[in-house]
C-alpha positions in Angstrom: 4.4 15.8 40.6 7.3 17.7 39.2 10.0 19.4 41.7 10.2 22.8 41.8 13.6 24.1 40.8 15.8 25.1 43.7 16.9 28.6 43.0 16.0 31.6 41.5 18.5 31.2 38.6 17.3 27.8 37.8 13.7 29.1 38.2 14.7 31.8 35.7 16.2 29.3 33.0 13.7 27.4 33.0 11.0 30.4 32.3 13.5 31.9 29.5 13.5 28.4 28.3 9.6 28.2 28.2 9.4 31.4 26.5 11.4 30.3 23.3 8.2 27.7 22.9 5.7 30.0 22.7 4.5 30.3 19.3 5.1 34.1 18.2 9.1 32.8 17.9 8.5 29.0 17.0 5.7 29.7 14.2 8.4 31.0 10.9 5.3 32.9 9.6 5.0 34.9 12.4 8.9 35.7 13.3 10.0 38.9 12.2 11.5 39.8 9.0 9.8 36.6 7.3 7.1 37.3 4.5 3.3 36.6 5.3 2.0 33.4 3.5 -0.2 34.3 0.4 -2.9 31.9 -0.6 -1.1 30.4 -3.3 1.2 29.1 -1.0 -1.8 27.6 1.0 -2.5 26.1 -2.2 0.7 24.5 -2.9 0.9 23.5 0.7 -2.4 21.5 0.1 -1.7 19.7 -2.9 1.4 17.9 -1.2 -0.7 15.9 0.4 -2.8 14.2 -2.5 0.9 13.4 -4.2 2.6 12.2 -1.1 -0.2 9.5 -1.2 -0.3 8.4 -4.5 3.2 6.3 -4.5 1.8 4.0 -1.1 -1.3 3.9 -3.8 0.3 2.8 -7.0 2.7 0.1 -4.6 -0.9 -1.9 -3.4 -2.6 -1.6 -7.1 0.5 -3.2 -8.5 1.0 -5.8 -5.4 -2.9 -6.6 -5.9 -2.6 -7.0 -9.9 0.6 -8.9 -9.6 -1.1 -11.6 -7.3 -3.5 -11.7 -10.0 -1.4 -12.2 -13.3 0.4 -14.4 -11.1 -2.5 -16.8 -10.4 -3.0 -17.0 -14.2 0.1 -17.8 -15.0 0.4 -20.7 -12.6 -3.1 -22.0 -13.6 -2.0 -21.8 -17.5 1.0 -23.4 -17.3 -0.7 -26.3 -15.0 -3.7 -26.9 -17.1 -2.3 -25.5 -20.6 -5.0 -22.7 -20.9 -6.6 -20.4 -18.2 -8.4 -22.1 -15.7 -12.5 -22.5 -16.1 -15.1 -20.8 -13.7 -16.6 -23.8 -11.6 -14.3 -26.7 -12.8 -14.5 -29.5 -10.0 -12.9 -32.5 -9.5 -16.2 -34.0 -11.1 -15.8 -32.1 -14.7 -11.8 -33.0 -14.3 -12.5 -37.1 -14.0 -14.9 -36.4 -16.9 -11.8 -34.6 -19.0 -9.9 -37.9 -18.1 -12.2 -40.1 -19.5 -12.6 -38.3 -21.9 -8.6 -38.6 -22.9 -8.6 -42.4 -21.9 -11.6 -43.0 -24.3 -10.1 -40.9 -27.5 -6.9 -43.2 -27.3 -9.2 -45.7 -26.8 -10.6 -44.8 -30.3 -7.0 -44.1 -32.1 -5.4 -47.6 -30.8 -8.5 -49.8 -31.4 -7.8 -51.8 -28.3 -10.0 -50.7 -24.7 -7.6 -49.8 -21.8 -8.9 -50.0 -18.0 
């Protein structure tokens, strides 16, 4: 519960105070001497919002693509070409043996 002020003058500040919040004096299109707002302020006013979004926008789309181009980079330099859809560690032994028996074929001599 707040305390009531003790006098009348502190009583009085603290109505005079009040009374510079109300919104005739706090709103600047309804002070005196300003100019009323047209619509094509309105309209400006209304596309800020659309811009002030877009640069949070363009950050994630380029954070997002990055992680991507990323990812392929690291998978062509590992394997020496992008990396397959659905290559196990079953088709990988199978590319092994596949090495093993080509030098096989080039030496003439079976390795285990």
């Amino acid at each position: 519960i707040p305390r009531r002020p003790a006098s009348r003058t502190a009583r009085r500040s603290v109505f005079v105070s009040l009374a510079r919040l109300t919104p005739s004096t706090s709103n600047p299109s309804l002070r005196s001497g300003s100019k009323p707002r047209t619509c094509r302020d309105r309209r400006s006013e209304a596309l800020v919002m659309p811009i002030e979004s877009l640069p949070p926008f363009a950050i994630i789309v380029a954070a997002i693509t990055a992680m991507g181009g990323v990812q392929y980079l690291v998978h062509h330099a590992y394997e020496g070409k992008p990396k397959p859809v659905g290559f196990d560690n079953f088709d990988r032994l199978l590319k092994y043996r596949d090495l093993r028996l080509k030098d096989e074929a080039k030496s003439g001599q079976p390795t285990l």
